[in-house]
C-alpha positions as CSV (number, residue, x, y, z in Angstrom):
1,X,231.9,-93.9,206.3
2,X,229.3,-94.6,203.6
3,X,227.2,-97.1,206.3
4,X,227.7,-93.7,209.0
5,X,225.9,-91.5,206.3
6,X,223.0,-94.3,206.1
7,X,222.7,-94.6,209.8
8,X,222.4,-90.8,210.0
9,X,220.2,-90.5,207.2
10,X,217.8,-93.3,209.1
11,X,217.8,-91.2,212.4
12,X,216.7,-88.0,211.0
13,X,213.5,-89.8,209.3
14,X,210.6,-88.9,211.6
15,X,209.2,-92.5,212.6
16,X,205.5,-93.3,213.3
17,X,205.3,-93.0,217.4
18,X,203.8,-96.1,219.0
19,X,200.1,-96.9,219.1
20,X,199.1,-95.2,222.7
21,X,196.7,-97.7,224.7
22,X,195.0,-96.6,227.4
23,X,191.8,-98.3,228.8
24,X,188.7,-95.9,228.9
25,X,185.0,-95.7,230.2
26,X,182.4,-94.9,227.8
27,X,180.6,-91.7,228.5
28,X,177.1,-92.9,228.1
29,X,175.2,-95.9,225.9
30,X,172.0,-95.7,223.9
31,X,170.1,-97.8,221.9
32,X,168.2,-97.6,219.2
33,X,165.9,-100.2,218.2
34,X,165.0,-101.3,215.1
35,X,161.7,-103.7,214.2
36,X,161.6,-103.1,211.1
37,X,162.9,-106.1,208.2
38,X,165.4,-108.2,210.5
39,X,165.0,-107.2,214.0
40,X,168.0,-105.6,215.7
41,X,169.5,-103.1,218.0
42,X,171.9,-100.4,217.2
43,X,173.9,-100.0,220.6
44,X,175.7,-96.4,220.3
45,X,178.7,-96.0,222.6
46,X,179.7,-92.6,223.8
47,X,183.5,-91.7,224.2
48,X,185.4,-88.6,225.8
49,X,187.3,-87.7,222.7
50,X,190.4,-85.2,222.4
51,X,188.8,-82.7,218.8
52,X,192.5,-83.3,217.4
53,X,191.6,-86.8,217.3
54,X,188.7,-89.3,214.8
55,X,187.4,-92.7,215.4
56,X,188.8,-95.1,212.8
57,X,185.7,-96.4,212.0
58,X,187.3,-98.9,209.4
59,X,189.5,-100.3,212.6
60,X,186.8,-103.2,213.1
61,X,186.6,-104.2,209.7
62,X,190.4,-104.8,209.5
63,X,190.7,-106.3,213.0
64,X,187.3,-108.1,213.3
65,X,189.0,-109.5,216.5
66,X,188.5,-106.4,218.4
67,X,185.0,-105.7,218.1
68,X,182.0,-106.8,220.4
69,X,181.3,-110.2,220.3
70,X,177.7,-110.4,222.0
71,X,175.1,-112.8,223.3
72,X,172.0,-112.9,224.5
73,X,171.1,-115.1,228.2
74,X,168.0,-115.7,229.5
75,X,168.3,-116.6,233.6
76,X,171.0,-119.3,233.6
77,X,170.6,-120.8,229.5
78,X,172.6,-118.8,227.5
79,X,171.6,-118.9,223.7
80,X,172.9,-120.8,221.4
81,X,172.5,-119.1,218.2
82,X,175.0,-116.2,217.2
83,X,174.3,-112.8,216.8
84,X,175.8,-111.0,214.3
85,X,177.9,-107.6,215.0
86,X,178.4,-105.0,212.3
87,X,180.0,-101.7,212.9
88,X,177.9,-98.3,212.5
89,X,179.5,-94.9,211.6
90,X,177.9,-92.7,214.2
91,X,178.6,-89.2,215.5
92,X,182.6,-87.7,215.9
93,X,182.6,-88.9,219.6
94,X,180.9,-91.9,219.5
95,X,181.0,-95.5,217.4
96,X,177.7,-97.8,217.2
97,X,177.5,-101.6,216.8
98,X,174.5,-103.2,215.4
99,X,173.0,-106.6,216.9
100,X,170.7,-108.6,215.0
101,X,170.5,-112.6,214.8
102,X,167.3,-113.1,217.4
103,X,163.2,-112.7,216.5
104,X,161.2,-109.8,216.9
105,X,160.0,-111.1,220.2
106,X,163.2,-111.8,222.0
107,X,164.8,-108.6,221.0
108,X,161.1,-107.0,222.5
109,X,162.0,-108.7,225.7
110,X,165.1,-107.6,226.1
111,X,163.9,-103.6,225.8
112,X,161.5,-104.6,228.6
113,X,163.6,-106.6,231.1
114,X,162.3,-103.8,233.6
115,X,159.8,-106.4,234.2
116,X,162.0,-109.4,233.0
117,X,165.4,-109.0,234.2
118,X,166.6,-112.6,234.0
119,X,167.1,-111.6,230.2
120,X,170.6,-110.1,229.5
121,X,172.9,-108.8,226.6
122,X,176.2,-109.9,227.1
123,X,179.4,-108.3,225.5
124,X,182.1,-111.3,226.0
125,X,185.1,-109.3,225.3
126,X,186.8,-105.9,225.7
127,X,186.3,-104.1,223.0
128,X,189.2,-102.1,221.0
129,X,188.2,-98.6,219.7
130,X,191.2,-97.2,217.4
131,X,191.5,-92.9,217.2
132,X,193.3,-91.2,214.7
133,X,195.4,-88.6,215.4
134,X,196.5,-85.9,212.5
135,X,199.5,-84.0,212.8
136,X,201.1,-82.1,209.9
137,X,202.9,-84.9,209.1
138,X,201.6,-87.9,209.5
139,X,199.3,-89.9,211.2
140,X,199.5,-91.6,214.9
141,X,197.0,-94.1,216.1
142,X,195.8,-94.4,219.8
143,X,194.1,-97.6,221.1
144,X,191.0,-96.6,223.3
145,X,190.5,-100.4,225.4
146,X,186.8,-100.9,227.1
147,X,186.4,-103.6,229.7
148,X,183.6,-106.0,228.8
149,X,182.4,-105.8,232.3
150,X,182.2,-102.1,232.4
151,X,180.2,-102.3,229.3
152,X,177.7,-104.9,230.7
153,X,176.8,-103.0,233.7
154,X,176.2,-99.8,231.3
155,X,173.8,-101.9,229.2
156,X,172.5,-103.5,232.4
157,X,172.0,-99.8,234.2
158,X,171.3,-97.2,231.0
159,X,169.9,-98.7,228.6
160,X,166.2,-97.7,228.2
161,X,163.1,-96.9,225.7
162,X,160.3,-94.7,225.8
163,X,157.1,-95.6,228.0
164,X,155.6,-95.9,224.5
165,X,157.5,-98.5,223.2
166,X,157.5,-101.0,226.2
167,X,153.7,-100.4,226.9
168,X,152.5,-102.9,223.8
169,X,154.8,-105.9,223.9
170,X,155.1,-105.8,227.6
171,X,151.7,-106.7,228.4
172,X,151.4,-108.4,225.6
173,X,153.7,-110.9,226.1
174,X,153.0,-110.9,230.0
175,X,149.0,-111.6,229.2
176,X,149.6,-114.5,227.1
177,X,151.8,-115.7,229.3
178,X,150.1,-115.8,232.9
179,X,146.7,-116.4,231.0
180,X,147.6,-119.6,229.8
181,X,149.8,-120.6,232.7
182,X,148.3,-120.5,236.4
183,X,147.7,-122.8,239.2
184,X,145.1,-122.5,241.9
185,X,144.7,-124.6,244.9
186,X,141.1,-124.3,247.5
187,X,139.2,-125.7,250.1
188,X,135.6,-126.0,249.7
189,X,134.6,-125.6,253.3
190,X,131.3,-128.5,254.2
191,X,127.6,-128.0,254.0
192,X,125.6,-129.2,255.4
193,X,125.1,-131.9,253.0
194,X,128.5,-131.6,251.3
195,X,131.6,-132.7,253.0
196,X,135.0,-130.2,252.7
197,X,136.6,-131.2,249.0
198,X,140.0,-130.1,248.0
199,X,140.0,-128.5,244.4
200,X,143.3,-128.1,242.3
201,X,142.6,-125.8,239.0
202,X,145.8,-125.3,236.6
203,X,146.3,-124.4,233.4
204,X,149.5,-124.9,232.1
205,X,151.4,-124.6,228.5
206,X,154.6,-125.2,227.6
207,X,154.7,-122.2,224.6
208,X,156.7,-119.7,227.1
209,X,160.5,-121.2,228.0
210,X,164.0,-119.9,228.2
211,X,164.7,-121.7,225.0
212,X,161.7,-119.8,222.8
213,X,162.6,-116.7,225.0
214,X,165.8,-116.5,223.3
215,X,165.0,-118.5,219.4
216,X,167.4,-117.6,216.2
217,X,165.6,-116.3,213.3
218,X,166.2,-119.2,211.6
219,X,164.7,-121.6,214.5
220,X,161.4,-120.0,214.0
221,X,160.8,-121.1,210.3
222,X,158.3,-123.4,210.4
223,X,154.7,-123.9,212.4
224,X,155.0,-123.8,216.5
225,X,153.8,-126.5,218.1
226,X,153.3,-126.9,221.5
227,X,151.1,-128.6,224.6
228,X,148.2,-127.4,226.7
229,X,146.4,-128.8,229.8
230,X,143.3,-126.7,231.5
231,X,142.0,-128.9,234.3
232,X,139.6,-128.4,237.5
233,X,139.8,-131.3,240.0
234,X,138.6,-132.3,243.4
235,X,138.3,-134.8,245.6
236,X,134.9,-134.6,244.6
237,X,134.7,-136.4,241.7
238,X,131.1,-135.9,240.8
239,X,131.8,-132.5,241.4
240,X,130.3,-131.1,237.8
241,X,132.4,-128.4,237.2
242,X,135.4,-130.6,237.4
243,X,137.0,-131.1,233.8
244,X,140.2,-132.6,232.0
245,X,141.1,-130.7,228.7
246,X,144.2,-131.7,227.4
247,X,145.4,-131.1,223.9
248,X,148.8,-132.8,223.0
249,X,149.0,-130.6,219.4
250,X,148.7,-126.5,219.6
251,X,149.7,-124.7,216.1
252,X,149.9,-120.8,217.9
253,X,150.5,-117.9,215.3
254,X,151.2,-114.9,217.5
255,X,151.8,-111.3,216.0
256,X,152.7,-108.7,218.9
257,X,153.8,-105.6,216.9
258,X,149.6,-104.4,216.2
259,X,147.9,-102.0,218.1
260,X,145.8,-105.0,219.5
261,X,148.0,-107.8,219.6
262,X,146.8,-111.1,219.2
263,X,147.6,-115.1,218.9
264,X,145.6,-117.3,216.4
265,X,145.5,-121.3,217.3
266,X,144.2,-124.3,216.4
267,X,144.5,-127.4,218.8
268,X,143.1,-130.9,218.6
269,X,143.0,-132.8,221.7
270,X,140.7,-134.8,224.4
271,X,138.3,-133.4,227.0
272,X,136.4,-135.1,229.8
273,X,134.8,-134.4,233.2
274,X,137.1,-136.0,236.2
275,X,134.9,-138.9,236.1
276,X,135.5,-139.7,232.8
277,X,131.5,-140.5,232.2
278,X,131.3,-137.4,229.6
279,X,134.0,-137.1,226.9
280,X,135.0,-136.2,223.4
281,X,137.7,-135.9,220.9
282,X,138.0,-132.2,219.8
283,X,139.6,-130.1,217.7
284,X,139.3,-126.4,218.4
285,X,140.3,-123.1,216.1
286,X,140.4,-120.1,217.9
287,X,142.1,-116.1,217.7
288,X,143.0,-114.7,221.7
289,X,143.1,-110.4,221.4
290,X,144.8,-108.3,224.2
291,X,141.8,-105.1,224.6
292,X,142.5,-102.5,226.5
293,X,142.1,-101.7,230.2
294,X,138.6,-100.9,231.5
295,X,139.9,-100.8,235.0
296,X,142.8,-99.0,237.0
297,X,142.8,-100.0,240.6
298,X,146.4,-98.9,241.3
299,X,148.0,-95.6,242.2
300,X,151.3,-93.4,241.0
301,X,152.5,-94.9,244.3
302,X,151.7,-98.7,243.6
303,X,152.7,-98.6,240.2
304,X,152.2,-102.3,239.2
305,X,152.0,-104.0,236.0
306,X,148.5,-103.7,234.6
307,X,147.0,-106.7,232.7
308,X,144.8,-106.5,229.8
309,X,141.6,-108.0,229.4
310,X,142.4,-111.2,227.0
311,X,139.2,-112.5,224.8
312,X,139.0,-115.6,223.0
313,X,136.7,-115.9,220.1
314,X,136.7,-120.0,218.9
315,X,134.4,-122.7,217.1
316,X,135.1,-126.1,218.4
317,X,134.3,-129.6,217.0
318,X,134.0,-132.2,218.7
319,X,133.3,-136.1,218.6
320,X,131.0,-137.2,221.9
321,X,131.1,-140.6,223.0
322,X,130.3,-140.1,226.3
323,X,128.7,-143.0,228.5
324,X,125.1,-141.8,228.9
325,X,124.7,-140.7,225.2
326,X,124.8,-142.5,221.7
327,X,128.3,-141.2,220.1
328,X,127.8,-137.8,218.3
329,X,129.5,-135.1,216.0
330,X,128.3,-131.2,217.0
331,X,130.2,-127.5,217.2
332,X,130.4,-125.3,219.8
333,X,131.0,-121.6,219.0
334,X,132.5,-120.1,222.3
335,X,134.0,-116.8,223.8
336,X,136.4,-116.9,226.6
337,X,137.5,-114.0,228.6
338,X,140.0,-113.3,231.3
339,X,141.2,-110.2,233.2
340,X,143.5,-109.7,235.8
341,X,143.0,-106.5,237.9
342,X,145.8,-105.4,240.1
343,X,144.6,-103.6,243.1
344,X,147.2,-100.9,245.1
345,X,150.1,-102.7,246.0
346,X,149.4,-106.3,247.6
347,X,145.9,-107.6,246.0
348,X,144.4,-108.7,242.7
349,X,141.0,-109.5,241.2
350,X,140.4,-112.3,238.5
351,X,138.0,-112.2,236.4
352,X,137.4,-115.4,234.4
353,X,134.2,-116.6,232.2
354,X,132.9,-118.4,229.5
355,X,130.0,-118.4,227.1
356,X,129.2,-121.2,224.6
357,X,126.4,-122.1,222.2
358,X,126.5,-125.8,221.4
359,X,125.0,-127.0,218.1
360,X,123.7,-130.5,219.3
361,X,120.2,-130.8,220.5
362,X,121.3,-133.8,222.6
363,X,123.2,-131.3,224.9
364,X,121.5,-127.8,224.3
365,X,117.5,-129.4,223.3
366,X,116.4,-125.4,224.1
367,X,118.8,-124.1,222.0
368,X,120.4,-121.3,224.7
369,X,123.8,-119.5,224.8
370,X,124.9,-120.9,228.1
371,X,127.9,-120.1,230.3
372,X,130.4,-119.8,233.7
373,X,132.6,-117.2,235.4
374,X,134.6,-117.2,238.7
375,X,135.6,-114.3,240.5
376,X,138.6,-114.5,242.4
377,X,140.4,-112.1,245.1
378,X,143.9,-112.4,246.1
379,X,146.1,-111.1,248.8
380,X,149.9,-111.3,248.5
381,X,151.8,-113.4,250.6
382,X,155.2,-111.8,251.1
383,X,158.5,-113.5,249.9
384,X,156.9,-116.9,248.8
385,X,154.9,-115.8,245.3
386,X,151.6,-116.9,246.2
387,X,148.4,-115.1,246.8
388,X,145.6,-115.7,249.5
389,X,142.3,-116.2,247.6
390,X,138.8,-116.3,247.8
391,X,137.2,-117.8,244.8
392,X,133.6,-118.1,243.8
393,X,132.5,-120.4,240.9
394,X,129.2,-120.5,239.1
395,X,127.3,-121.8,236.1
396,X,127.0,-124.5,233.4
397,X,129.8,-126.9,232.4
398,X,130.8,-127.1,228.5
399,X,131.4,-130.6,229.3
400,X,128.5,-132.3,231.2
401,X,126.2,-129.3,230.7
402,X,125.2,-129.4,234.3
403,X,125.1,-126.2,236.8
404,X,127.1,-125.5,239.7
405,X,128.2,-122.8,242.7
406,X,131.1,-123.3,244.3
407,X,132.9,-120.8,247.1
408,X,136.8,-122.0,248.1
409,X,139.7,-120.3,249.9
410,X,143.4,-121.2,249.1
411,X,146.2,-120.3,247.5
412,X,147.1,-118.7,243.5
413,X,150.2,-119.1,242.1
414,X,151.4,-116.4,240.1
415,X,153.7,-118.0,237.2
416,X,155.3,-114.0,236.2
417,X,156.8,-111.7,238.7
418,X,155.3,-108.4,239.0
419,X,157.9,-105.7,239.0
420,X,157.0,-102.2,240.8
């Protein structure tokens, strides 16, 4: 009898009901970025929420396993450092994770993938978001489940920022990156003293990868180092604008977050013309600014990325041991400018030049700023990422110091995809 009286006792004690799980789709997402200290994002998920029911925004702490575990992938390389995930108290409807674990750059890149979408922010798991439910008597718990591919495709689609905040890093990073990594190939039709030559000018630089794309913080303690090659050739040889500048050491400081961004560097290396009858070691320091536009050749309805002019201001030293001259140490102050002009949908113009003052009297006796530009007009080839050009070349070498024209048609290779 006295085990019939505990049994009854233990039925008439309300019990806790079970924990309700049902498996939800977020409202909406935002995202607020934050550049400021550690660089991170504050990713704000939106829920349709009964009013007799709170988020348990403790429910991540004490069951770490159910909150976002995230990661950032550029094309097919997925990085390899982690990001961290904290939980935000947001508003009644809605609980926030913040993402931070990546450099100002790549987190830049990201908010911009409208012209970079190979770079992606992964959630890896469904996340668990607990409610709390607050009868008179006690409280019941109800499981909200969100699929981790529902919440990708919601980051993919929704999230956005202001035209104001992608407009500086966005051409930055684009600039620096097609300026220092193009390919050009022409045909130098005959003269009539001048036989058809084949001219190949790149410039190349292995600074912009996946992997730096998507660096830790902690990866980018230290000095950058990278590799650069700028070279005209021809079959030609004694072709004097030809040149071979390669420098195997680049230290690049790059700050993208000013009103004018800009990259400082200093880079030792070798320089010659193709022939190999004038060259010196040099070591060059120089700062590269992004100005702003001068020229807008496109319309509401072609609404293409528009470059920035990029000017380089530099001193160079150099070592000359060229064949014709007894070996020599001089300078060279120079400024460098380039500026890609998009024009309505399909065609571009390039603006390239150089101007240099060099300190020797063996290769400047009259003491004159000398100089080169090209100007270059491209038509897009469809579905292949090339260009139809027409180039023209002209002026003075900062190699061999002689003067030359030349006028080619070919192809450009452009290294970033424009997005409309």
């Amino acid at each position: 009898m006295k085990y019939l009286f505990y049994l009854l006792l233990a039925l008439s004690i309300p019990l806790p009901a079970l924990a309700q799980t049902d498996i939800v789709t977020p409202t909406k997402i935002a995202l607020i970025k934050n550049t400021v200290g550690e660089a991170s994002m504050s990713i704000d998920i939106q829920l349709d929420i009964n009013k007799n029911e709170s988020i348990d925004f403790d429910h991540w702490i004490n069951h770490p396993e159910d909150k976002p575990k995230v990661s950032l992938q550029y094309g097919d390389q997925k990085s390899d450092c982690p990001l961290r995930v904290r939980p935000e108290a947001s508003a009644k409807n809605s609980i926030g994770f913040i993402v931070s674990g990546f450099t100002e750059s790549t987190l830049e890149r990201f908010l911009n993938r409208d012209h970079d979408n190979q770079i992606k922010l992964l959630v890896e798991n469904d996340v668990r978001v607990n409610l709390l439910h607050m009868p008179d008597t006690m409280a019941t718990s109800h499981l909200l489940v969100i699929k981790a591919d529902v919440l990708n495709k919601m980051i993919n689609d929704q999230l956005t920022i202001t035209a104001d905040d992608r407009s500086g890093f966005l051409t930055s990073l684009n600039n620096f990156y097609y300026y220092q990594n193009k390919v050009d190939f022409g045909v130098q039709p005959s003269q009539d003293t001048v036989k058809t030559s084949y001219i190949l000018t790149m410039k190349l630089q292995n600074a912009y990868n996946r992997k730096n794309f998507l660096k830790c913080d902690d990866s980018q303690k230290g000095t950058p180092i990278y590799w650069s090659l700028d070279t005209r050739l021809s079959t030609e040889f004694k072709d004097s604008l030809n040149y071979i500048k390669f420098y195997p050491v680049n230290l690049m400081w790059e700050n993208y977050s000013k009103k004018i961004p800009f990259q400082l560097s200093i880079k030792a290396g070798h320089e010659s013309s193709q022939d190999f009858i004038s060259k010196r070691a040099a070591l060059d320091a120089s700062i590269t600014l992004i100005t702003p536009n001068a020229i807008n050749l496109t319309t509401a309805q072609s609404n293409r990325l528009r470059l920035k002019p990029v000017i380089t201001a530099g001193i160079k030293g150099y070592y000359d041991y060229s064949n014709n001259v007894e070996a020599f140490t001089s300078g060279q102050p120079h400024v460098d400018g380039y500026y890609y002009v998009p024009v309505f949908n399909n065609y571009a113009i390039i603006f390239e030049g150089t101007a240099f003052y060099d300190m020797s009297t063996v290769r400047n006796p009259d003491n004159k700023i000398q100089g080169n530009y090209s100007v270059t007009l491209g038509a897009e080839i469809p579905k292949t990422g090339f260009k139809a050009m027409f180039k023209y070349v002209d002026g003075k070498s900062d190699i061999n110091f002689k003067d030359g024209s030349v006028i080619a048609i070919g192809l450009l290779m452009d290294f970033f995809q424009e997005k409309k």
